[in-house]
C-alpha positions as CSV (number, residue, x, y, z in Angstrom):
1,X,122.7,-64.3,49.7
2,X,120.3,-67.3,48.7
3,X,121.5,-69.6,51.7
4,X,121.0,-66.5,53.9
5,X,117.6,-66.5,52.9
6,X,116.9,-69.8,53.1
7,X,118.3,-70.3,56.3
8,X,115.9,-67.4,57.8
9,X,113.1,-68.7,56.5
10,X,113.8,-72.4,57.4
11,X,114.0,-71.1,61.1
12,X,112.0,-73.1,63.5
13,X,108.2,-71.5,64.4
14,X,107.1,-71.7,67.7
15,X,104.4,-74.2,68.2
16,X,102.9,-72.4,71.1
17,X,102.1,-69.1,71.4
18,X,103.5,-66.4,73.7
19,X,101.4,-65.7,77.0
20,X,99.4,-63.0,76.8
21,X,101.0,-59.8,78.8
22,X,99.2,-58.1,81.3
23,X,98.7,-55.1,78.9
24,X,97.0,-57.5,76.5
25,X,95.3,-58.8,78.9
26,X,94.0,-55.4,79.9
27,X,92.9,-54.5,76.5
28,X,91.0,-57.3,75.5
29,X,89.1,-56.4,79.1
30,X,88.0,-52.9,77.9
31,X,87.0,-54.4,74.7
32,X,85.4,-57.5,75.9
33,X,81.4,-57.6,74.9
34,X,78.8,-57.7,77.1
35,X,78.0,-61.7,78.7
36,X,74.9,-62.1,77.6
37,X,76.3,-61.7,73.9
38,X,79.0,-63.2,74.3
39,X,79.5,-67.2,72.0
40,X,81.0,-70.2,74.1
41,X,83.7,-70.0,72.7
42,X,84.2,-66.2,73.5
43,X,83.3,-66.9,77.5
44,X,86.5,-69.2,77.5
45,X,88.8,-66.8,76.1
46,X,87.5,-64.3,78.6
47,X,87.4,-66.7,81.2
48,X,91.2,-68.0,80.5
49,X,92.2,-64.1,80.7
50,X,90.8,-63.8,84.1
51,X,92.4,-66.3,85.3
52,X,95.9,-65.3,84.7
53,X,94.9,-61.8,85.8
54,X,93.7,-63.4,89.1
55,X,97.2,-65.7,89.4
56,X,99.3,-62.4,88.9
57,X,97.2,-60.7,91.5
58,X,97.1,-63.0,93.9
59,X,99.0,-65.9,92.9
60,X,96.2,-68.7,92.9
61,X,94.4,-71.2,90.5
62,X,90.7,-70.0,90.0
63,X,88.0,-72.0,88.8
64,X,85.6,-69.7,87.3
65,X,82.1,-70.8,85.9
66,X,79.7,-69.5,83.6
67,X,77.2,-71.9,84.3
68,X,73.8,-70.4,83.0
69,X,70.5,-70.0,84.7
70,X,69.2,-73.5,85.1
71,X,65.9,-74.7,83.1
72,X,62.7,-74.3,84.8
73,X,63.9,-72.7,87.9
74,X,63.2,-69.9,90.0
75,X,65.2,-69.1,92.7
76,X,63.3,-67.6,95.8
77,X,64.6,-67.0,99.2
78,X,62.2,-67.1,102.6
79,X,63.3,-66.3,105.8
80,X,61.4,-67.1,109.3
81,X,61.7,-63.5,111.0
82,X,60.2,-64.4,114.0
83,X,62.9,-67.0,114.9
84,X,66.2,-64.8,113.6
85,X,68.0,-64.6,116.5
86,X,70.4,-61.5,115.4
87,X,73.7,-62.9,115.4
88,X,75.0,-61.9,112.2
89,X,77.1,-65.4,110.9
90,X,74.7,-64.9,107.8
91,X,76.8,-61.9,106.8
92,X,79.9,-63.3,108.0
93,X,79.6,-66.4,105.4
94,X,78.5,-64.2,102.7
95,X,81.8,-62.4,103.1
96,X,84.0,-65.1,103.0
97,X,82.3,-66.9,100.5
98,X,82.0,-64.1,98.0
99,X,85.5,-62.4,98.4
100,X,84.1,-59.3,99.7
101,X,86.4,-56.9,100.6
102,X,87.6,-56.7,103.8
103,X,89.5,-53.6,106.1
104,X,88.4,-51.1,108.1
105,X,88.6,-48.4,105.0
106,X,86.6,-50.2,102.4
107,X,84.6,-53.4,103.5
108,X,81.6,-54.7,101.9
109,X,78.7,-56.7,103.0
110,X,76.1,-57.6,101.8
111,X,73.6,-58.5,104.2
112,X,72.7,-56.0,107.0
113,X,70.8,-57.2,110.1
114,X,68.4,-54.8,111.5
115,X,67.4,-54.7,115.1
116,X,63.6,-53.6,116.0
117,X,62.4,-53.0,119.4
118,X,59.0,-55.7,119.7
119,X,55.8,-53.5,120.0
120,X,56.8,-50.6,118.8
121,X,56.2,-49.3,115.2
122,X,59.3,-49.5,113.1
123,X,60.5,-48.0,109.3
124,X,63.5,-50.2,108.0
125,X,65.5,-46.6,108.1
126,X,65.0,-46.5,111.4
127,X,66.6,-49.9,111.9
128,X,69.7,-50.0,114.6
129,X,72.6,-51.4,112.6
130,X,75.4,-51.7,114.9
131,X,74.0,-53.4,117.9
132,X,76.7,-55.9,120.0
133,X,76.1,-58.8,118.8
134,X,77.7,-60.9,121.8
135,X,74.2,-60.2,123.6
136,X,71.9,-61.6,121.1
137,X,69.5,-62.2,120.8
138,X,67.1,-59.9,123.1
139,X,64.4,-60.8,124.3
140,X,62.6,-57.2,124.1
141,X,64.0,-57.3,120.3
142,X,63.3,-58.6,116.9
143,X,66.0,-58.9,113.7
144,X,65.4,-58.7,109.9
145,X,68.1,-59.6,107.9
146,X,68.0,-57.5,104.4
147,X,69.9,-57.9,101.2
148,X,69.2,-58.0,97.4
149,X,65.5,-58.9,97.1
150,X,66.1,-59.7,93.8
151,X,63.0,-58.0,91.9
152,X,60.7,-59.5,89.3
153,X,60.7,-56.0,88.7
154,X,64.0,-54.4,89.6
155,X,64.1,-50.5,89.5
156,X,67.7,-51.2,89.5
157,X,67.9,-52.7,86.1
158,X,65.7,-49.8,84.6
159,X,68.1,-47.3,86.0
160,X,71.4,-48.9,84.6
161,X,72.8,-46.9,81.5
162,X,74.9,-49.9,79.9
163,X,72.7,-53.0,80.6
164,X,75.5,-54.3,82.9
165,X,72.8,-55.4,85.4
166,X,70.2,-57.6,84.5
167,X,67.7,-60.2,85.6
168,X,68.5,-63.8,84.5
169,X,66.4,-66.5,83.5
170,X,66.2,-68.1,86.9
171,X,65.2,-65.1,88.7
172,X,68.4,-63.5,90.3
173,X,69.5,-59.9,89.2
174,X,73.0,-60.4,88.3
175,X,76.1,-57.7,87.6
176,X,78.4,-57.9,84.5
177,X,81.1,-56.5,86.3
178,X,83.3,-56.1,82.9
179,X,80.5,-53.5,81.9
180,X,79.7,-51.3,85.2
181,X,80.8,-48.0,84.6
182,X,80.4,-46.9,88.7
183,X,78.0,-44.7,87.9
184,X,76.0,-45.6,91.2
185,X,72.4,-44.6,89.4
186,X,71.6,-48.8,90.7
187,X,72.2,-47.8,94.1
188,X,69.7,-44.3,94.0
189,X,67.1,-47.0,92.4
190,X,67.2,-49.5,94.9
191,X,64.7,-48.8,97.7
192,X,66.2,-51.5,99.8
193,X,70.0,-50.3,100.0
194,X,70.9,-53.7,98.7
195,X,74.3,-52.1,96.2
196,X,77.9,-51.4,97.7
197,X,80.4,-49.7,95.4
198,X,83.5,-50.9,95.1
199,X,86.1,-47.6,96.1
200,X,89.4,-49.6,96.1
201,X,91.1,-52.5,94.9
202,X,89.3,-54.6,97.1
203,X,91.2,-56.2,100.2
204,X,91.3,-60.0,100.3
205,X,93.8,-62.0,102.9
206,X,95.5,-64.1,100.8
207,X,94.6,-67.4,102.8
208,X,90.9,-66.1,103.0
209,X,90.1,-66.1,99.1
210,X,87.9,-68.4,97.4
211,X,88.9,-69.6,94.0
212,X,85.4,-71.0,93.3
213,X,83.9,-68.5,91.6
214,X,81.4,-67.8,89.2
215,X,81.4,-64.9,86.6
216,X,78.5,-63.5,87.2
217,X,79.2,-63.9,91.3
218,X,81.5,-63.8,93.5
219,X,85.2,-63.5,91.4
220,X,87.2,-60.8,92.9
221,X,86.0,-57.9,91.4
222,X,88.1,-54.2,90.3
223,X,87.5,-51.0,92.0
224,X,84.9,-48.4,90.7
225,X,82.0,-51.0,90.2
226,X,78.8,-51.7,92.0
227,X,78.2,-55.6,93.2
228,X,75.8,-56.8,95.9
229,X,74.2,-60.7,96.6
230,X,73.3,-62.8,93.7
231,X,72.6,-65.7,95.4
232,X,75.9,-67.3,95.3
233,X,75.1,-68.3,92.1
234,X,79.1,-70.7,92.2
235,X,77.0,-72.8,94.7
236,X,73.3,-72.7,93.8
237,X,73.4,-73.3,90.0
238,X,75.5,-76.5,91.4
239,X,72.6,-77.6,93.5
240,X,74.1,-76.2,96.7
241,X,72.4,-73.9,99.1
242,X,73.8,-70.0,99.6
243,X,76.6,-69.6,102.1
244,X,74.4,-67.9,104.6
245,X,71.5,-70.3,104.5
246,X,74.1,-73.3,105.8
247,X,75.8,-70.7,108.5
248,X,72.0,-69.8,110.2
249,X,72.5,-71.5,113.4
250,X,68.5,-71.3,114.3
251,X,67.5,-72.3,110.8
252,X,65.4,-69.4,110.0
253,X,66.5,-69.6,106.1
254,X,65.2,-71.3,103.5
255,X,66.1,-71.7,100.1
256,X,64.8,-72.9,96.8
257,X,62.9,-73.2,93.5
258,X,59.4,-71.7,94.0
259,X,58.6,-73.6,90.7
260,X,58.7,-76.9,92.4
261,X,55.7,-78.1,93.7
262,X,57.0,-80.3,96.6
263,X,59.8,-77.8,97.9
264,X,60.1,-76.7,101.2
265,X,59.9,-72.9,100.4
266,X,56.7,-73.7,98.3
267,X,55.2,-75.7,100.8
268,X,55.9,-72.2,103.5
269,X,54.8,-70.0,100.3
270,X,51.2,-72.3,100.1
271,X,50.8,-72.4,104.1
272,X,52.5,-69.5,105.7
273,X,51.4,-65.8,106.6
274,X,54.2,-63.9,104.5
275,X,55.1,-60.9,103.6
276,X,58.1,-58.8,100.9
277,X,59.3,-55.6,102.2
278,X,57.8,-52.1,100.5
279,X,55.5,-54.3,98.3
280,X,53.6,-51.1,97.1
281,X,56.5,-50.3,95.0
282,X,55.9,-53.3,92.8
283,X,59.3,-54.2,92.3
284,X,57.6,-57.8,93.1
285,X,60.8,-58.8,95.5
286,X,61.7,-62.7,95.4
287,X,62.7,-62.5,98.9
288,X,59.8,-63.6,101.2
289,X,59.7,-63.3,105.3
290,X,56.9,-65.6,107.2
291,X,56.3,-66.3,110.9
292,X,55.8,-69.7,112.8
293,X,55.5,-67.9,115.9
């Protein structure tokens, strides 16, 4: 009986512990707090758990950040609307960039490009959506590219139940995905149609993913949640520019910290005629458009 014993309890212990199982996994997800709350050393554990769910799913390494808002930054977009030339490769970055969903049943974008006939007054609803973009641009037209404005005062925020949206230090409106309960009430706030809800799993081509990703961005995200632009925040809180800045092919985008003195979009902000869609709402849009024509 005794050497039984001992010889159980002298057994070797394992000096690395078992791998999480998916159901864990999916667990500690509903029970995860929200970011903003969460301690350092809480972000890696969830981070480390999204990345195995991410390798089962799709059987690739992901590097996911949770780089913070940077210090003494504002992030402001501006965008020449009199030289847009309508051909849509903004959106098409953004989509490959920020593992949006793809398919003819459930794709998401977005950035929208509106086209305006030039002379005639226009309401953004009245904007023609699905012009062919193989004859751009026309001459007898104009194009405004729309997306999150991201709001000094987003209506959007005040409308979420759980707090899962919010507006971060450096001025973008960001999404806890983790904590979106679908409930859409985001989407009936926004007055510029800025939200997509996620219906499905969403569709990403293998060979077409991008495993640099930020948290708070563009990681593949589950169905029943609202997402929309943030700014690529896995490029721009790296010093990088947005996806669709780089793709503009007539250079109409620019891109910056409004807080900086001798930056391009401050020089434009300081010199230029510019304007922020549905300004009398005072949601205070960070999202400027200016003419040099």
């Amino acid at each position: 009986m005794m050497g039984g014993v001992l010889a159980t309890t002298l057994l070797p212990v394992p000096l690395h512990a078992a791998e999480p199982s998916p159901i864990d996994d999916t667990i500690s997800a509903f029970l995860q707090g929200h970011f903003q709350e969460l301690s350092v050393a809480e972000k890696k554990k969830v981070v480390a758990r999204l990345k195995r769910q991410y390798k089962r799913r799709y059987g690739k390494d992901f590097d996911i950040s949770t780089q913070g808002a940077l210090p003494h930054t504002k992030f402001s977009y501006f965008l020449d609307i009199s030289r847009c030339i309508g051909c849509r490769r903004c959106m098409q970055a953004c989509v490959k960039e920020n593992n949006c969903s793809r398919g003819t049943k459930s794709p998401i974008q977005y950035i929208r490009v509106l086209k305006f006939k030039k002379g005639v007054p226009f309401s953004l609803e009245e904007g023609e959506h699905f012009y062919d973009d193989r004859e751009v641009p026309d001459e007898k037209a104009f194009y405004m590219p729309i997306q999150c404005q991201q709001c000094d005062n987003p209506s959007c925020v005040k409308a979420c139940p759980t707090k899962a949206t919010y507006k971060d230090k450096d001025g973008v409106v960001v999404v806890d995905y983790n904590w979106c309960i679908g409930c859409r009430y985001c989407m009936q706030a926004c007055p510029y149609q800025a939200r997509r809800f996620n219906w499905s799993e969403p569709v990403l081509p293998k060979d077409e993913i991008n495993t640099h990703t930020h948290y708070l961005g563009n990681r593949p995200r589950p169905a029943g949640v609202v997402e929309k632009c943030h700014f690529c925040l896995q490029r721009t809180r790296e010093g990088d520019y947005p996806a669709c800045h780089d793709a503009c092919p007539a250079g109409v985008r620019k891109f910056g910290n409004i807080l900086d003195k001798d930056s391009d979009i401050r020089n434009i902000f300081d010199n230029y005629r510019i304007f922020r869609l549905k300004e009398e709402l005072n949601t205070q849009p960070n999202f400027y458009y200016y003419t040099t024509r």
